[in-house]
mmCIF file as gemmi writes it, N, C-alpha and C atoms, coordinates in Angstrom:
data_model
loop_
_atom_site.group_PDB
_atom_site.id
_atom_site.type_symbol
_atom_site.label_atom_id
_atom_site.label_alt_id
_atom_site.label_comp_id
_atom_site.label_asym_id
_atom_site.label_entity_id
_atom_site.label_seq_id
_atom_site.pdbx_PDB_ins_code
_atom_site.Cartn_x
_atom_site.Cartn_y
_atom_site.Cartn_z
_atom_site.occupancy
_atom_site.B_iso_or_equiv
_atom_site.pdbx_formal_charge
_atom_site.auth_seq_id
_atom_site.auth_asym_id
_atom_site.pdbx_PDB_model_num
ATOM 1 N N . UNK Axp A 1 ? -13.731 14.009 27.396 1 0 ? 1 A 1
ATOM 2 C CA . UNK Axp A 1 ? -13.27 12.796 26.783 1 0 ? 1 A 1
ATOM 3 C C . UNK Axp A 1 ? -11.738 12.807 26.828 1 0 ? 1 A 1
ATOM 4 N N . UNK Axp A 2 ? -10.969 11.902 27.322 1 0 ? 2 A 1
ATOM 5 C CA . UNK Axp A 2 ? -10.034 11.23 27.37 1 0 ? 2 A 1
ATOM 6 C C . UNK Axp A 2 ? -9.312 10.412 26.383 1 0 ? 2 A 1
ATOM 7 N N . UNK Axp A 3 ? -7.909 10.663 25.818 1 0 ? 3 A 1
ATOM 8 C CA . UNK Axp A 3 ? -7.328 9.921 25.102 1 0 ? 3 A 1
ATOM 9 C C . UNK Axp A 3 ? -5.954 9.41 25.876 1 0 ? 3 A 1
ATOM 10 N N . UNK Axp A 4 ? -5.602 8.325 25.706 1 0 ? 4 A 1
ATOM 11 C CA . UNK Axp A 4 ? -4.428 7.881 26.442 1 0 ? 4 A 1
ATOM 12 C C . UNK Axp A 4 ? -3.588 7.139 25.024 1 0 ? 4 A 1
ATOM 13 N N . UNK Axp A 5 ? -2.415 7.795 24.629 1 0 ? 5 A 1
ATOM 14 C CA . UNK Axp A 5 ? -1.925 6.692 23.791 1 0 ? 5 A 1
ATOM 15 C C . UNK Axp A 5 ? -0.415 6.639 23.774 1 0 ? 5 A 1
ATOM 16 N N . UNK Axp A 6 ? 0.348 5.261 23.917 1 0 ? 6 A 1
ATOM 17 C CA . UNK Axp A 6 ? 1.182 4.878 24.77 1 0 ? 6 A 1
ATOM 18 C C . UNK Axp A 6 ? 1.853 4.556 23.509 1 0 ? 6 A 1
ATOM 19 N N . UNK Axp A 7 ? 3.225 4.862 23.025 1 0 ? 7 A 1
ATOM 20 C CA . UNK Axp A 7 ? 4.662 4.825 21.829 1 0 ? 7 A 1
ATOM 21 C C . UNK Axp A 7 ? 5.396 4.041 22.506 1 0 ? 7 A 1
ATOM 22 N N . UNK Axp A 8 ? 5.709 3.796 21.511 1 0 ? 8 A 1
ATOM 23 C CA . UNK Axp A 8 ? 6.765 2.801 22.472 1 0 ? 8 A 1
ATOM 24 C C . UNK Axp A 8 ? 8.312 3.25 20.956 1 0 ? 8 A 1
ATOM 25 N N . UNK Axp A 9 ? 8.59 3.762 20.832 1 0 ? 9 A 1
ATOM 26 C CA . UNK Axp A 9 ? 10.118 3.97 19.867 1 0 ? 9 A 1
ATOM 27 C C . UNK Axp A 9 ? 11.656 4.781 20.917 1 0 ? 9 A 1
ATOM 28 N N . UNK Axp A 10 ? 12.427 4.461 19.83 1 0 ? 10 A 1
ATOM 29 C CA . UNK Axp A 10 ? 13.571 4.911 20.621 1 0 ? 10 A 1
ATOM 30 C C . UNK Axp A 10 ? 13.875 6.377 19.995 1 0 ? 10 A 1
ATOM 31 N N . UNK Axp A 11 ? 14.661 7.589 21.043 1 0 ? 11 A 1
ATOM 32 C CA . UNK Axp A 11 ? 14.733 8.431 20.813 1 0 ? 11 A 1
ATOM 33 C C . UNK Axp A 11 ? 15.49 9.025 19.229 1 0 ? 11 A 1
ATOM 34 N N . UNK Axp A 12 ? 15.912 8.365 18.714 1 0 ? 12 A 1
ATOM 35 C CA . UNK Axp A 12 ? 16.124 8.586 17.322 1 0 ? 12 A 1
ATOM 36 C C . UNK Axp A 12 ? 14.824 8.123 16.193 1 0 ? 12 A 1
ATOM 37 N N . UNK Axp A 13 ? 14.306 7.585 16.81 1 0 ? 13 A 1
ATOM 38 C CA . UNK Axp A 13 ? 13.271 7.668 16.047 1 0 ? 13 A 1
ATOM 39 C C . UNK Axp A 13 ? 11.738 8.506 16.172 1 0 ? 13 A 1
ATOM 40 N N . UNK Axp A 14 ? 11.79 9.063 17.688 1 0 ? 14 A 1
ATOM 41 C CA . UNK Axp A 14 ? 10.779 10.017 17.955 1 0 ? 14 A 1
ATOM 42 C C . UNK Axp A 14 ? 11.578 11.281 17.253 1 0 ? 14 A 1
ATOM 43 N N . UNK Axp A 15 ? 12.276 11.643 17.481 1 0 ? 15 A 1
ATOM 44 C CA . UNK Axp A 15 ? 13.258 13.088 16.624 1 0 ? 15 A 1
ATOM 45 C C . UNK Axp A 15 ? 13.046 12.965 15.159 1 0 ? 15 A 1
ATOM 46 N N . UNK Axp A 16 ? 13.314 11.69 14.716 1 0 ? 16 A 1
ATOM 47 C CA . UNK Axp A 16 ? 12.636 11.759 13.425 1 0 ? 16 A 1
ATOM 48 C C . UNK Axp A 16 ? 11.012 12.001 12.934 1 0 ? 16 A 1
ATOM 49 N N . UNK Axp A 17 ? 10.548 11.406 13.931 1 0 ? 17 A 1
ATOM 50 C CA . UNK Axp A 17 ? 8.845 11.813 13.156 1 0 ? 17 A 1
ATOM 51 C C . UNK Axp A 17 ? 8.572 13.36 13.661 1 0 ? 17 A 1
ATOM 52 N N . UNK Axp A 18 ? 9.307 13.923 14.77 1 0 ? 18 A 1
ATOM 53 C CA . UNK Axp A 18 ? 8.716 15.351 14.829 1 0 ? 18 A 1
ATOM 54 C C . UNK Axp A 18 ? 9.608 16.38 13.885 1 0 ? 18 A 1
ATOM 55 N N . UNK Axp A 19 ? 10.487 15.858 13.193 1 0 ? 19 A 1
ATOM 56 C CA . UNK Axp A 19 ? 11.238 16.487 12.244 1 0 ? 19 A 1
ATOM 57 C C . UNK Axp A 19 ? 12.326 17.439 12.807 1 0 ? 19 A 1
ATOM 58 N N . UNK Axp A 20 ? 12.731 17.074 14.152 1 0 ? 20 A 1
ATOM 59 C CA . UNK Axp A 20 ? 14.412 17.231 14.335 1 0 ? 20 A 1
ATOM 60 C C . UNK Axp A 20 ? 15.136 16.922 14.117 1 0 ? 20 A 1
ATOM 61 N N . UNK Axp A 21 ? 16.104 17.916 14.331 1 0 ? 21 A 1
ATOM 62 C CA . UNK Axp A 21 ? 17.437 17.948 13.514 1 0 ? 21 A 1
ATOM 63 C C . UNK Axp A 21 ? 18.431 16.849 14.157 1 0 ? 21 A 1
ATOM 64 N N . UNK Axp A 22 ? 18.991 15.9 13.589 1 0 ? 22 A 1
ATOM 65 C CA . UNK Axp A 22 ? 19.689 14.97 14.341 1 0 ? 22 A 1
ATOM 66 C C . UNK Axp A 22 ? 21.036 15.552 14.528 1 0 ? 22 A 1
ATOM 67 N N . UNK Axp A 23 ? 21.487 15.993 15.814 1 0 ? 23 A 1
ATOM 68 C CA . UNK Axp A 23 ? 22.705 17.151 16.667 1 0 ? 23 A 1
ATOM 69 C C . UNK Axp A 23 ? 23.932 16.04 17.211 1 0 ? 23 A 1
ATOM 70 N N . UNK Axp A 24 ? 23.871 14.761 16.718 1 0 ? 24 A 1
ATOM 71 C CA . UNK Axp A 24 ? 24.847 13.943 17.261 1 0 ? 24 A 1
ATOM 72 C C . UNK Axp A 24 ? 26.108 14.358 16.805 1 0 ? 24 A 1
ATOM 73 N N . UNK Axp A 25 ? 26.419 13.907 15.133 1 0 ? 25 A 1
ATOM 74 C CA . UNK Axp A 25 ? 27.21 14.374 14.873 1 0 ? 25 A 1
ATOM 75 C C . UNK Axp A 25 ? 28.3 15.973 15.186 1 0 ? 25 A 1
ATOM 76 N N . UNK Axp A 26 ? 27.246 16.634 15.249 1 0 ? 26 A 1
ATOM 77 C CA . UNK Axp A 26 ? 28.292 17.951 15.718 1 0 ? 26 A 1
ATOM 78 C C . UNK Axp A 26 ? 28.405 17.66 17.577 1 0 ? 26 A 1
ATOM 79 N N . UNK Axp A 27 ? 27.391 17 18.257 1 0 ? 27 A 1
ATOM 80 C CA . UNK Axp A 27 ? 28.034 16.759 19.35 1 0 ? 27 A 1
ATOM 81 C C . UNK Axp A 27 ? 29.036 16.037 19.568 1 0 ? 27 A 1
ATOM 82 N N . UNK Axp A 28 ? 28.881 14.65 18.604 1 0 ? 28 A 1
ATOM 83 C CA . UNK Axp A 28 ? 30.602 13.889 18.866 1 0 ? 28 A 1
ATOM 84 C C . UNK Axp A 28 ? 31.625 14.931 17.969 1 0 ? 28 A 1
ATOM 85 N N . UNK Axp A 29 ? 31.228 15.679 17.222 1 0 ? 29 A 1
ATOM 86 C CA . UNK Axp A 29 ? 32.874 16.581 16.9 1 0 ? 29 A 1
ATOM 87 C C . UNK Axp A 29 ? 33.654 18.1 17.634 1 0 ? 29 A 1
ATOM 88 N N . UNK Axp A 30 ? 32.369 18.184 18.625 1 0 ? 30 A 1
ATOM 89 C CA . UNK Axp A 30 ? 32.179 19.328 19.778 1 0 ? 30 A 1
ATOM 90 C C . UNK Axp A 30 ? 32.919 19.307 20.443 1 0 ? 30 A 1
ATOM 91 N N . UNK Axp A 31 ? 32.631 18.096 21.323 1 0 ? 31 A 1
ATOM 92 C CA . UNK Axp A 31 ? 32.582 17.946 22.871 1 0 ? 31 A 1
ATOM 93 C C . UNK Axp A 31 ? 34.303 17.339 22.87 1 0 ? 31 A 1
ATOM 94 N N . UNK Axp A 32 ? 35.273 16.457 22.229 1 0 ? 32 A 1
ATOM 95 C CA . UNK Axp A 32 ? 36.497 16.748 22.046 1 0 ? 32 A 1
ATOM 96 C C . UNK Axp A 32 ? 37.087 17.472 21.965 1 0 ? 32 A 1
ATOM 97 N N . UNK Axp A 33 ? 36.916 18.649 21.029 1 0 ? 33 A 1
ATOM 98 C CA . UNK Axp A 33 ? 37.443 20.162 21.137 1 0 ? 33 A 1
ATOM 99 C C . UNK Axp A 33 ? 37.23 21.112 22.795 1 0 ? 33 A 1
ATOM 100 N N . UNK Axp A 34 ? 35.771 20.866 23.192 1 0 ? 34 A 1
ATOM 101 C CA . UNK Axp A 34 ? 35.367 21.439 24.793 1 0 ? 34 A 1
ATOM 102 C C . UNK Axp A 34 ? 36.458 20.756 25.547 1 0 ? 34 A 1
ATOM 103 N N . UNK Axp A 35 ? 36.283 19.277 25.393 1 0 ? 35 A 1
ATOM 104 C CA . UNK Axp A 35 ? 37.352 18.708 26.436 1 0 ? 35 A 1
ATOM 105 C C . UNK Axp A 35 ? 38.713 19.042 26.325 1 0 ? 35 A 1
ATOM 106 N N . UNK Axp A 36 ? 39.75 19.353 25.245 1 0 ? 36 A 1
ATOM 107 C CA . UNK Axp A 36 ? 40.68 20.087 24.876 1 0 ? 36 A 1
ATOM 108 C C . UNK Axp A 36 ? 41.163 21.371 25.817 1 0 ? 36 A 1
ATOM 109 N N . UNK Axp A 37 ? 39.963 22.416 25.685 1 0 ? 37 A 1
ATOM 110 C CA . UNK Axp A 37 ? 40.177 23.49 26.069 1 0 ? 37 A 1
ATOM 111 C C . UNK Axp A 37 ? 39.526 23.628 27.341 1 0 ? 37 A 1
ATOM 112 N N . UNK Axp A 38 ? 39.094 23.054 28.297 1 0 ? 38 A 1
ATOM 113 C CA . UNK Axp A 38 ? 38.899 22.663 29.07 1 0 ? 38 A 1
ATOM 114 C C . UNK Axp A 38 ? 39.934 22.282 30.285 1 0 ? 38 A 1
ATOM 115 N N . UNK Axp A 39 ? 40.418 20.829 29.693 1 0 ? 39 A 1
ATOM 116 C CA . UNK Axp A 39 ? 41.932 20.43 30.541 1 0 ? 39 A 1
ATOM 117 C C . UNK Axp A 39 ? 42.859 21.415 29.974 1 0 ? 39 A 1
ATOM 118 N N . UNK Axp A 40 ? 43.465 22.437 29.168 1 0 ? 40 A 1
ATOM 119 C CA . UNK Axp A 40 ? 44.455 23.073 29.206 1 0 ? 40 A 1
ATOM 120 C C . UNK Axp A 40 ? 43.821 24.796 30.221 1 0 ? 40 A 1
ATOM 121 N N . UNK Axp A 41 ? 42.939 25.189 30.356 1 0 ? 41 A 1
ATOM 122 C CA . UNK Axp A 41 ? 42.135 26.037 30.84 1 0 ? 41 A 1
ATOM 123 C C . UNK Axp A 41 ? 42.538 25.602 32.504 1 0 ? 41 A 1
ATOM 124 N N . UNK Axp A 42 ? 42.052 24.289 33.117 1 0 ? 42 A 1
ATOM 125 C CA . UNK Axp A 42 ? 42.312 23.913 34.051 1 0 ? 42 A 1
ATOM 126 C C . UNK Axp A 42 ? 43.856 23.44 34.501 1 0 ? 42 A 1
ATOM 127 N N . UNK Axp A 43 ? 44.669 23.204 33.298 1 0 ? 43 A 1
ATOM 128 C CA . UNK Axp A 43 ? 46.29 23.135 33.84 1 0 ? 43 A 1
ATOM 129 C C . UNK Axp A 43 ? 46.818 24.413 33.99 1 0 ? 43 A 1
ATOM 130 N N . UNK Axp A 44 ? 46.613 25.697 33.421 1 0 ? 44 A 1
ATOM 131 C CA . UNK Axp A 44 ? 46.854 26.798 33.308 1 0 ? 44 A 1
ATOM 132 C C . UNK Axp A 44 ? 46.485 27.526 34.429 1 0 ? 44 A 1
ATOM 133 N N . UNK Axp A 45 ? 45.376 26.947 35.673 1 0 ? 45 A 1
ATOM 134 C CA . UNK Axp A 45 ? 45.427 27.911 36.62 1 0 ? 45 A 1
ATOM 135 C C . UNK Axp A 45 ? 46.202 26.86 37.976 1 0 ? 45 A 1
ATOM 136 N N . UNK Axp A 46 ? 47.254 27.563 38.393 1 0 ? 46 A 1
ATOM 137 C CA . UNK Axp A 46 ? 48.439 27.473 39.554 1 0 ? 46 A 1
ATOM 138 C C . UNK Axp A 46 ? 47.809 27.832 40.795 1 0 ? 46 A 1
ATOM 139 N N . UNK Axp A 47 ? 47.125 27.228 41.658 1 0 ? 47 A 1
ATOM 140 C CA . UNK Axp A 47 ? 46.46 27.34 42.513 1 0 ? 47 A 1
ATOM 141 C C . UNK Axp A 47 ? 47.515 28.515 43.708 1 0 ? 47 A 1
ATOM 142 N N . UNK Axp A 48 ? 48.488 27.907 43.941 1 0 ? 48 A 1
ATOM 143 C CA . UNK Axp A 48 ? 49.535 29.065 43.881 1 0 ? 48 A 1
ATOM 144 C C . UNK Axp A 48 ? 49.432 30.447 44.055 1 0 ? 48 A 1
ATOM 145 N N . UNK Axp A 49 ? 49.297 30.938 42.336 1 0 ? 49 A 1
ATOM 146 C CA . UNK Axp A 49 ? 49.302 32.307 41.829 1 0 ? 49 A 1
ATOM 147 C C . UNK Axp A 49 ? 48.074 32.565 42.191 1 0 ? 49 A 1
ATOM 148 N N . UNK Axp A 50 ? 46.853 31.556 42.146 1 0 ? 50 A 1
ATOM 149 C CA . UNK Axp A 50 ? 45.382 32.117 42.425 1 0 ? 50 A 1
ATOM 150 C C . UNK Axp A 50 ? 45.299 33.014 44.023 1 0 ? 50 A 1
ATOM 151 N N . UNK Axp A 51 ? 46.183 32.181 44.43 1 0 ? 51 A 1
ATOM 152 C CA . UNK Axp A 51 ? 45.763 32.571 45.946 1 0 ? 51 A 1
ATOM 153 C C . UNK Axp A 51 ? 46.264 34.116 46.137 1 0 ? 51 A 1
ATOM 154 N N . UNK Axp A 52 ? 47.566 34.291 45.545 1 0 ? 52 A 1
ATOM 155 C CA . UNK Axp A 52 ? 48.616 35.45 45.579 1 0 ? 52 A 1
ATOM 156 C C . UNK Axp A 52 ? 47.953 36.298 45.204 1 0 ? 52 A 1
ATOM 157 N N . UNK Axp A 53 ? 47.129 36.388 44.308 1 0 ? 53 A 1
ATOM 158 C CA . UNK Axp A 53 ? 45.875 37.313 43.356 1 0 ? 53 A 1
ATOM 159 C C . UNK Axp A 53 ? 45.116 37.466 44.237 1 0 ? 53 A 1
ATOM 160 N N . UNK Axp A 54 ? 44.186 37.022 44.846 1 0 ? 54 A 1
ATOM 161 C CA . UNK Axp A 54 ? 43.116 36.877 45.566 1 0 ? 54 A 1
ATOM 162 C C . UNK Axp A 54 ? 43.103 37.286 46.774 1 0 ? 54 A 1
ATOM 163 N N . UNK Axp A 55 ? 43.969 36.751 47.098 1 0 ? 55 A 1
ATOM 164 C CA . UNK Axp A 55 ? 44.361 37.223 48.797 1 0 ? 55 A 1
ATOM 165 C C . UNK Axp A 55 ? 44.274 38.008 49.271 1 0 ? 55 A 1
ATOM 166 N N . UNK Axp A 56 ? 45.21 39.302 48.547 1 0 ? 56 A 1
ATOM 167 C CA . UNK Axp A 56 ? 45.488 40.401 49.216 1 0 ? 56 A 1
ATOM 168 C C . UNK Axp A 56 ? 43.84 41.693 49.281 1 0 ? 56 A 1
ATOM 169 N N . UNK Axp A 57 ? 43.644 41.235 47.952 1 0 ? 57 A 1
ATOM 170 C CA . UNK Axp A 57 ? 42.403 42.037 47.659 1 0 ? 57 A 1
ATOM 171 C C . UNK Axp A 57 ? 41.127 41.319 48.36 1 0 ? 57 A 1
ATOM 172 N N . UNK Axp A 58 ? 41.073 39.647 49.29 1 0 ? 58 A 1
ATOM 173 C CA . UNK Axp A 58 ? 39.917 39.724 50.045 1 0 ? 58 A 1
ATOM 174 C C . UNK Axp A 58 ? 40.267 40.29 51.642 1 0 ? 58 A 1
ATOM 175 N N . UNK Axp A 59 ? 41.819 40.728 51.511 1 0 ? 59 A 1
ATOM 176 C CA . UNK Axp A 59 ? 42.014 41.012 53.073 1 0 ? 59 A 1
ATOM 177 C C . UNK Axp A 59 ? 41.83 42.407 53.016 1 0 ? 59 A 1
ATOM 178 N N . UNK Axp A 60 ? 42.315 42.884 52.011 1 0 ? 60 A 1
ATOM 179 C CA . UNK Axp A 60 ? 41.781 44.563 51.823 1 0 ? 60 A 1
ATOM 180 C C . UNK Axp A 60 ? 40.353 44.504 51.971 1 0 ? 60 A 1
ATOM 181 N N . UNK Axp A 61 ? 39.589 43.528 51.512 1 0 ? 61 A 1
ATOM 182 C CA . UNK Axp A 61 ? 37.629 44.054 51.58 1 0 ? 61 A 1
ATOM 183 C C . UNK Axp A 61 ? 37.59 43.515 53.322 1 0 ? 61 A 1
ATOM 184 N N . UNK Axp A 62 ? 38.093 42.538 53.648 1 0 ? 62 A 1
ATOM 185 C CA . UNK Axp A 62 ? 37.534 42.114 54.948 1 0 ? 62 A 1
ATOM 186 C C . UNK Axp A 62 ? 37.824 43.434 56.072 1 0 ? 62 A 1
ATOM 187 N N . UNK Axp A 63 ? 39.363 44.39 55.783 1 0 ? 63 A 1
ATOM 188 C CA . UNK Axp A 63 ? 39.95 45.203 56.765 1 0 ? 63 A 1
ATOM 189 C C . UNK Axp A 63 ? 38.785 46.685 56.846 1 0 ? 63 A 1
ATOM 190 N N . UNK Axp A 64 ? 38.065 46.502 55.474 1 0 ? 64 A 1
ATOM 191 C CA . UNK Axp A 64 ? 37.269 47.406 55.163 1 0 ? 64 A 1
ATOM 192 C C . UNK Axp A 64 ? 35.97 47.366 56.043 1 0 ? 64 A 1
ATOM 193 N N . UNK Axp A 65 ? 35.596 45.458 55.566 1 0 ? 65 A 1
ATOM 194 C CA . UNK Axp A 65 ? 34.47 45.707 56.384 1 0 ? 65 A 1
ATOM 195 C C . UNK Axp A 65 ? 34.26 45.365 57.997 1 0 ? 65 A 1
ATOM 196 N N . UNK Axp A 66 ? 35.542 45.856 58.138 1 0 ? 66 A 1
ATOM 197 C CA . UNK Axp A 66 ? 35.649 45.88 60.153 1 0 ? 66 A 1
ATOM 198 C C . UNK Axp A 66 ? 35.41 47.202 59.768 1 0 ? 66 A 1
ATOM 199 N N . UNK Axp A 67 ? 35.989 48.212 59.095 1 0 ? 67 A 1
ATOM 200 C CA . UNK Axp A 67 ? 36.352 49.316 59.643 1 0 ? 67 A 1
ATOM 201 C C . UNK Axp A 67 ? 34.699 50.138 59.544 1 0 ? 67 A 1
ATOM 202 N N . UNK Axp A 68 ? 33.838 49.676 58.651 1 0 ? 68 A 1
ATOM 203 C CA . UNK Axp A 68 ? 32.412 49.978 58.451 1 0 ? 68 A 1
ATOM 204 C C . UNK Axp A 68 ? 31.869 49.187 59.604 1 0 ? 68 A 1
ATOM 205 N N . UNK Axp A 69 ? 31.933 48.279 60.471 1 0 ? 69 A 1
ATOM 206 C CA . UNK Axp A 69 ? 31.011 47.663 61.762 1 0 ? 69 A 1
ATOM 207 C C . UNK Axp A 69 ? 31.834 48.203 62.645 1 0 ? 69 A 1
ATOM 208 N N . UNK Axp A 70 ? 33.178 48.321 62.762 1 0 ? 70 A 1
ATOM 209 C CA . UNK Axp A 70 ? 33.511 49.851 64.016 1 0 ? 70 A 1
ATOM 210 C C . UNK Axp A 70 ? 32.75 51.091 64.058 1 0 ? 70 A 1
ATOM 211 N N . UNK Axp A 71 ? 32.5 51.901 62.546 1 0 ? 71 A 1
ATOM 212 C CA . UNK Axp A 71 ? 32.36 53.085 62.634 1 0 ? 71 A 1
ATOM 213 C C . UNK Axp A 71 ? 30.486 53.095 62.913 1 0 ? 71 A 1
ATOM 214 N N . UNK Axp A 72 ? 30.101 52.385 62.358 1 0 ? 72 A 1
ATOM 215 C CA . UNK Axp A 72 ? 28.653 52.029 62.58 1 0 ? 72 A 1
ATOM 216 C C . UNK Axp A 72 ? 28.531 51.751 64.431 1 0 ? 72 A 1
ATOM 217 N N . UNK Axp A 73 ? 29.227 50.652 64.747 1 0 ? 73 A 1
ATOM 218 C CA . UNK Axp A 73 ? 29.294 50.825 66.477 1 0 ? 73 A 1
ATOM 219 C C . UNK Axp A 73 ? 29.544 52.181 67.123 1 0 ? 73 A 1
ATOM 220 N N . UNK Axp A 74 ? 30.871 52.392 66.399 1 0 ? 74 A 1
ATOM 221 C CA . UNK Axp A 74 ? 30.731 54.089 67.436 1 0 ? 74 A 1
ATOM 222 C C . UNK Axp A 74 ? 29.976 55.007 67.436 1 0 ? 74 A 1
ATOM 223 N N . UNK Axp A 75 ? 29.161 55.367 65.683 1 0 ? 75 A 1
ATOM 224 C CA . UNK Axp A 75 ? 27.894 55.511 65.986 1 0 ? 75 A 1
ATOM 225 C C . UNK Axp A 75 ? 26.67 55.324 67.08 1 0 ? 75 A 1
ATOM 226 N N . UNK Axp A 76 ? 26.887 53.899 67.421 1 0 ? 76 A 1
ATOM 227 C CA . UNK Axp A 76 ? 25.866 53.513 67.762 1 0 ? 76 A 1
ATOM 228 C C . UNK Axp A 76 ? 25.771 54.434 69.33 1 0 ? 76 A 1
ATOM 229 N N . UNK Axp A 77 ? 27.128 53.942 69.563 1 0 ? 77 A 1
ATOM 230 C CA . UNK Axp A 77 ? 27.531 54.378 71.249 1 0 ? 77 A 1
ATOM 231 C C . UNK Axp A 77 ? 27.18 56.256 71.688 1 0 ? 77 A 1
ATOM 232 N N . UNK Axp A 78 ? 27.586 56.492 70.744 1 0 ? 78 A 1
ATOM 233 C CA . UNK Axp A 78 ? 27.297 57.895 70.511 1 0 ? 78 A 1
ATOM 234 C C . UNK Axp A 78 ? 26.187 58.77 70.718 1 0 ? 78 A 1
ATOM 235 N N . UNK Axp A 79 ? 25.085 57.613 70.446 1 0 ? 79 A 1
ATOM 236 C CA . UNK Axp A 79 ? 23.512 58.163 70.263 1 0 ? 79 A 1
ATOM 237 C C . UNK Axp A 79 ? 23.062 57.906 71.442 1 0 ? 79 A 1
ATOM 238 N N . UNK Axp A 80 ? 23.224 57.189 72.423 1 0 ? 80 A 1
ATOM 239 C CA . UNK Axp A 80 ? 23.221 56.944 73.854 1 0 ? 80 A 1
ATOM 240 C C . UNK Axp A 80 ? 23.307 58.353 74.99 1 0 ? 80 A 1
């Protein structure tokens, strides 16, 4: 047996009959503060300095991982 039964209310009022907590309020006093720290988080990184950071230490892993597919090749040649 089959039941089909079709509501028709708006989401503040389904939250109310299942007895949730209505989270608006702390979301509208939240999400201003997120956005705050957010745009100063994102003015604070100098794409710049990121690169200067970054750089050197992905050219150190890349010089590395030639020097592991050389030594693995000469291996290889070796076993021949």
């Amino acid at each position: 047996m089959k039941f089909k039964v079709d509501i028709e209310c708006t989401p503040d009022e389904a939250r109310a009959f299942l007895g949730l907590p209505d989270v608006k309020p702390l979301h509208d006093a939240l999400l201003p503060e997120l956005e705050k720290r957010l745009r100063s988080a994102l003015n604070a990184m100098d794409p710049e300095a990121m690169l200067k950071t970054w750089l050197p230490a992905t050219l150190k892993g890349f010089e590395q991982l030639q020097e592991m597919f050389f030594s693995q090749l000469g291996e290889f040649g070796r076993k021949k």
